[in-house]
matplotlib code that plots the C-alpha trace (Angstrom):
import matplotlib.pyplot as plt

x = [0.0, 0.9, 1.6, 0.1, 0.2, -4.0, -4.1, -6.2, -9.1, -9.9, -13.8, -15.6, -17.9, -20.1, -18.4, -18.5, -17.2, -19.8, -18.2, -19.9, -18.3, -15.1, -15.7, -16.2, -12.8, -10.8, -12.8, -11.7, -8.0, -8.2, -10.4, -6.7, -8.5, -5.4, -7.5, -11.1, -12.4, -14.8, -18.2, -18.2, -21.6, -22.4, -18.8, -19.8, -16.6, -12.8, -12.8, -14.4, -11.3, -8.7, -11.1, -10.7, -7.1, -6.5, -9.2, -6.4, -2.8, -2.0, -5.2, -5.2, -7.9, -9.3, -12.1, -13.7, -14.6, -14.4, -16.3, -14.6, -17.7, -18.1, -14.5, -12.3, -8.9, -7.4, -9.2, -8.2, -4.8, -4.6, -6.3, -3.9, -0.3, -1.6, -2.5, 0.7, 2.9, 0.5, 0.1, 2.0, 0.9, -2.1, -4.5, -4.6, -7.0, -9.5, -11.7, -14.6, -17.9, -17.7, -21.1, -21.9, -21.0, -17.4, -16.8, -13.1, -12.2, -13.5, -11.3, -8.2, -8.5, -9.0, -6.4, -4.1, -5.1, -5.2, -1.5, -1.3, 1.3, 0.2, 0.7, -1.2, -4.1, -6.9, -9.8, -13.2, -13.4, -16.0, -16.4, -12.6, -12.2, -11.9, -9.9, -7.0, -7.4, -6.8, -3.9, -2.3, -3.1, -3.2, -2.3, -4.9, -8.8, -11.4, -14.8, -17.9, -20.3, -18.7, -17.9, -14.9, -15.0, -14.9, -11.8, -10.3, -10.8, -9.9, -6.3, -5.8, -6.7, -4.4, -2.0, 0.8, 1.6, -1.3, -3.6, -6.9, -9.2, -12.7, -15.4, -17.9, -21.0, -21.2, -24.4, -23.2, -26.3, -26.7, -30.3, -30.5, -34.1, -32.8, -29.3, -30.4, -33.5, -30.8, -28.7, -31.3, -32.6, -29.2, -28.6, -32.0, -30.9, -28.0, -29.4, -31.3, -27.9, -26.5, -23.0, -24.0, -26.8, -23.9, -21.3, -24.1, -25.2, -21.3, -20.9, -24.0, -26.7, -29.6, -32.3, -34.1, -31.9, -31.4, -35.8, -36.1, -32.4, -32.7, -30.5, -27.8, -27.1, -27.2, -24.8, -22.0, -22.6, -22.9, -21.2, -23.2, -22.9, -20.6, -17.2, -15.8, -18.1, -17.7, -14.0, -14.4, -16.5, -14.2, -11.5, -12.5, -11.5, -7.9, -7.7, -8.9, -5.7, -7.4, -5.1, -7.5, -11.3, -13.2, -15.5, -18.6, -21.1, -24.9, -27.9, -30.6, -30.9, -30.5, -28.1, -25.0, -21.9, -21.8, -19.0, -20.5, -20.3, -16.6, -15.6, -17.4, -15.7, -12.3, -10.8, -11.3, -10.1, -7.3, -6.3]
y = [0.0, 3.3, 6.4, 9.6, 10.6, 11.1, 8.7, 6.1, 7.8, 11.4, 13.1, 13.4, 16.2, 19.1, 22.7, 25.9, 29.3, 30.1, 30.9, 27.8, 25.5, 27.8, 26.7, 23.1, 22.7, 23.9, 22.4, 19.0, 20.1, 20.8, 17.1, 15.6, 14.9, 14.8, 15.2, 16.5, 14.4, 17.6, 16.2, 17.5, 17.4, 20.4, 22.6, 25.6, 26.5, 26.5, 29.5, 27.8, 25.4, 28.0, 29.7, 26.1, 26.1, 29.6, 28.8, 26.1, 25.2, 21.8, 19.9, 18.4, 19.1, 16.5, 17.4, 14.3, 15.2, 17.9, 16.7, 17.7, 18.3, 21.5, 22.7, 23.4, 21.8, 25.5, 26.5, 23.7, 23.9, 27.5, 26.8, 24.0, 26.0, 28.9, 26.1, 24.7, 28.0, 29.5, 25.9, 23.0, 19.8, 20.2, 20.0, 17.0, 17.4, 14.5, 14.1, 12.2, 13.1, 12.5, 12.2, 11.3, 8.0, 7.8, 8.9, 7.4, 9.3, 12.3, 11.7, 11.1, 14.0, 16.0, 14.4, 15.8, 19.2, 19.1, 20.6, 18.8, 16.0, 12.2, 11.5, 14.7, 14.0, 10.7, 9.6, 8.8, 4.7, 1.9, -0.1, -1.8, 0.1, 3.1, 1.7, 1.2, 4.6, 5.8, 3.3, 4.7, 8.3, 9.3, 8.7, 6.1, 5.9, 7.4, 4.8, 5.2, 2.9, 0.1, -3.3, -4.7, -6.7, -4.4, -2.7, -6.3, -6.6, -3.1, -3.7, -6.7, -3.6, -1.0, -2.7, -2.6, 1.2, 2.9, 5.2, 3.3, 5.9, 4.1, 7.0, 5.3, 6.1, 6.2, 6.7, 7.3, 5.4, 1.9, 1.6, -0.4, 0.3, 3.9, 3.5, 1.5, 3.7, 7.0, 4.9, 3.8, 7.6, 7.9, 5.2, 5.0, 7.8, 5.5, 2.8, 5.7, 6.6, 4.0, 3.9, 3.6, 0.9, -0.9, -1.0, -1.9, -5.4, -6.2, -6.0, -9.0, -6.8, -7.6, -5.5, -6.5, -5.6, -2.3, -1.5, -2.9, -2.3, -4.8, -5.0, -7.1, -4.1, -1.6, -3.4, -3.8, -0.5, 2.0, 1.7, 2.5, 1.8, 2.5, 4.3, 1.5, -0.9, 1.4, 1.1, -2.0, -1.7, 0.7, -1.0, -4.1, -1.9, -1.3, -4.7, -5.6, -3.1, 0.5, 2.7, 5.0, 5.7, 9.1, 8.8, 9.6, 11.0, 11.2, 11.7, 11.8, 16.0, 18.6, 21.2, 21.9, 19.5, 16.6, 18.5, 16.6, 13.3, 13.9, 14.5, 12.2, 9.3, 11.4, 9.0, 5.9, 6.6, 8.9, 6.6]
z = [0.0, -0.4, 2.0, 0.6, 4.1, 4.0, 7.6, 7.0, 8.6, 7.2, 6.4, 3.5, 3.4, 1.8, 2.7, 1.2, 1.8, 4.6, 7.9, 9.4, 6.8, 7.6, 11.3, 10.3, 8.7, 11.6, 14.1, 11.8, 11.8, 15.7, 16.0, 14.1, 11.1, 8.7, 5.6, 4.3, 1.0, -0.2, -1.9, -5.9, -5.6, -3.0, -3.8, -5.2, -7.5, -6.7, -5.0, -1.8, -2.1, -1.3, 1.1, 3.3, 2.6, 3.9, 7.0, 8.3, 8.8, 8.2, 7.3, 3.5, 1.5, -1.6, -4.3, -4.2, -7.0, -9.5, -12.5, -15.6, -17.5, -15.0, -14.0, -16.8, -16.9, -17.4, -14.2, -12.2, -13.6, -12.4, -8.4, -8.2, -9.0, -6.9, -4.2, -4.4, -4.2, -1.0, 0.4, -0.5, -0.7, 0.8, -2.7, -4.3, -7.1, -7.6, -10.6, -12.8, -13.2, -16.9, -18.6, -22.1, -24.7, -24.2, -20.1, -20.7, -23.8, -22.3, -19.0, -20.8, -23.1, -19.8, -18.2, -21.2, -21.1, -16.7, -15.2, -12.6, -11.4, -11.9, -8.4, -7.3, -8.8, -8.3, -10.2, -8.9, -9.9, -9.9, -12.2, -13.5, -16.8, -14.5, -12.2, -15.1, -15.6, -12.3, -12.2, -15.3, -15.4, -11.5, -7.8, -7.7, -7.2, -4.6, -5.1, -3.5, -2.2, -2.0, 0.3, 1.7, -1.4, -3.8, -2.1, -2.3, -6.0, -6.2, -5.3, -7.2, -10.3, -9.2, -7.6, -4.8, -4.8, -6.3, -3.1, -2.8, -0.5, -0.1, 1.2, 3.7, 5.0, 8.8, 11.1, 14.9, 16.2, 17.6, 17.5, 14.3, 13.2, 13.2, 11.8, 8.9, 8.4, 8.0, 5.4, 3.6, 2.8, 1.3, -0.1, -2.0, -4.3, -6.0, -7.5, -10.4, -11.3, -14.0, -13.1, -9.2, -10.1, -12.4, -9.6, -6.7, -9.5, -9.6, -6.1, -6.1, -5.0, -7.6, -8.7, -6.1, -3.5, -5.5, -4.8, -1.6, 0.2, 2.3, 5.9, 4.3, 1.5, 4.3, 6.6, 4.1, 2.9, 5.7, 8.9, 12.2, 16.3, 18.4, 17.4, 18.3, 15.4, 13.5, 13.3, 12.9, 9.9, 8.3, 8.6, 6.7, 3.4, 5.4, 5.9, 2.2, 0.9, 0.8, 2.3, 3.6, 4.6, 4.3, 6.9, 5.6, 8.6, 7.8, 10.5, 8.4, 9.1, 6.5, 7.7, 10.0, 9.5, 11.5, 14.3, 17.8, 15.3, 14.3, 17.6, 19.4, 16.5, 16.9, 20.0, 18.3, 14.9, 15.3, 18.0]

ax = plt.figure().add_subplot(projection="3d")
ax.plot(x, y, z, "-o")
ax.set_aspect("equal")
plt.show()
């Protein structure tokens, strides 16, 4: 495995350049926290990138992920040198998102035009033909939604030295009626998105388990408890070869980051 020095816990969230999400970044750096995995879908341009950066002092920061049909490669070519002169190595650029008849094509045009270092930047990668790609053409790959399994297989793709990051879902909550029932509002949504629905049937969830999401497809898909099982949980992919987990908090609210979940998760996983 490799050492891209992300720990192998870190967060993947939602921020933007709001003085709450400002709030929420340091109070993750102070937590120890050595890296934030930034959700593409909620970022509202580059600029809220740097904003995070110049918020903290140490913390690294990944777009997981830009999607190249939105963010020009000239515009993420440009945040990342100014990144890298005011902050070094604490943007690693991660991408995908791309839409269309020929997603690969469109990635490794991108990835031409894109100035920024191989091992600086990581693809977003589920099903294998992707993972080559992040093999060849980046640091490694950032799946979603995925088991223990997958991260296995996942390896054998990229191989020995390539980053494997694996983002989680994690409910802090050991009722399990109520855990699962938090999950499952999230992890409803997926299975209508083709690529999502694709990965989920090669992971042996059918298209039954896909409707009805039953407790076996929540289990090996979200992680909730104690932070102790939930550890546990997570590290199945660390054991499986991924390098490192964003831990991916949901309570089933709309609104505020997840700060009292992070901390209260912070002693066992940064232990």
């Amino acid at each position: 495995m490799t050492d891209h020095q992300f720990g192998p816990f870190g967060l993947s969230t939602g921020l933007d350049s709001s003085p709450h999400s400002l709030d929420a970044a340091r109070a993750a750096e102070e937590l120890g926290y050595p890296t934030i995995w930034l959700s593409g879908g909620p970022l509202p341009g580059l600029q809220t990138i740097v904003d995070l950066i110049e918020a903290t002092k140490s913390i690294r920061f990944v777009s997981g992920i830009l999607a190249v049909d939105q963010y020009s490669a000239a515009d993420v070519s440009t945040t990342y040198a100014a990144l890298e002169a005011s902050a070094p190595g604490r943007f690693t650029v991660g991408l995908g998102g791309a839409h269309g008849p020929k997603p690969l094509a469109t990635l490794n045009k991108y990835l031409d035009e894109v100035d920024v270092p191989l091992d600086r930047r990581v693809l977003a990668a589920l099903g294998p033909r992707m993972l080559e790609l992040a093999r060849d053409r980046s640091a490694g790959g950032y799946p979603f939604l995925v088991t223990a399994a997958y991260s296995a297989e996942a390896r054998k793709v990229l191989g020995p030295d390539k980053l494997l990051a694996v983002s989680h879902l994690v409910v802090l909550e050991s009722d399990a009626d109520r855990a699962r029932a938090i999950a499952r509002d999230t992890i409803g949504f997926f299975p209508q998105i083709p690529g999502y629905a694709a990965s989920l049937k090669r992971q042996g969830f059918t298209e039954k388990d896909q409707a009805e999401l039953p407790d076996h497809m929540v289990d090996a898909l979200a992680a909730w408890g104690t932070p102790a099982d939930i550890k546990a949980k997570l590290s199945e992919h660390l054991d499986a070869g991924a390098d490192t987990v964003a831990v991916n908090v949901i309570t089933g609210v709309t609104g505020p980051q997840p700060i009292e979940q992070w901390r209260a998760l912070a002693p066992t996983l940064l232990a």
